[in-house]
N, C-alpha and C positions, 0 to 999 in steps of 0.2 A: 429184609425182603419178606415179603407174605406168601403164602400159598396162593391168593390171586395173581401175583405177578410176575409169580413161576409159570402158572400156565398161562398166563397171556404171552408171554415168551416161547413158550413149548409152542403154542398155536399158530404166532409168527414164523419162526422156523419153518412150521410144517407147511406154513400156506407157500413161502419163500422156496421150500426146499433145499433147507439150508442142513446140512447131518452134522447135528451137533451130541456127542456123545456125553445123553444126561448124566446116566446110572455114575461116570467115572467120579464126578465131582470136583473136575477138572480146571474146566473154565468159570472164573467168576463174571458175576451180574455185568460189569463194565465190558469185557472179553464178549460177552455174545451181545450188549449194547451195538458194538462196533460190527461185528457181524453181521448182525441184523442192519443193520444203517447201512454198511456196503451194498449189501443184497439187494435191497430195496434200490439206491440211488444210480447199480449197474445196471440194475434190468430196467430202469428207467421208468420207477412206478412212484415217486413221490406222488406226483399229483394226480394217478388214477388213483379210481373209488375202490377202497380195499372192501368198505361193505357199505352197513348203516347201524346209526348209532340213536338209539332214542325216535328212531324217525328219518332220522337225515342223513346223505349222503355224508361217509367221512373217508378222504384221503388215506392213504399210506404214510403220508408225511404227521397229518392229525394220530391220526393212531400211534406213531411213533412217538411223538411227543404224549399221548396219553399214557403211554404204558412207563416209557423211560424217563417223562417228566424233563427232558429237554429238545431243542427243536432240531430237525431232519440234520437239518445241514447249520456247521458250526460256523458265524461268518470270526473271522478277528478281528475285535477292535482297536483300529489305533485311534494312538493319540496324540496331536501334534507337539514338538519341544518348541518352547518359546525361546 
């Protein structure tokens, strides 16, 4: 993980208000992954505008997948047995 995508995390949190204790070193990247993804999907802001990106409106669910590089919501794929 990079120092970009420590504070883009920091900054989710904080928009979220989610009290995640940095300084401890506690929770790893995945830990506040889910975190942030609860937060977001209880308060029921996937598909509100969290801001703008380059110009253009971008989701809560966009930005989630920008920052954590996978999407809001996990579906499972099956597969049928023959």
């Amino acid at each position: 993980m990079n120092l970009g995508e420590l504070v883009a995390e920091q900054w989710l949190a904080r928009r979220l208000q989610i009290g995640l204790n940095w300084d401890s070193g506690v929770t790893t990247r995945e830990q506040r992954r889910d975190l942030i993804r609860r937060a977001i999907l209880l308060q029921g802001l996937a598909n509100e505008r969290a801001g703008f990106r380059r110009g253009y409106p971008e989701t809560w669910a966009q930005l989630f997948e920008r920052v954590f590089r996978q999407p809001l919501t996990i579906t499972e794929q099956t597969t049928d047995a023959v």
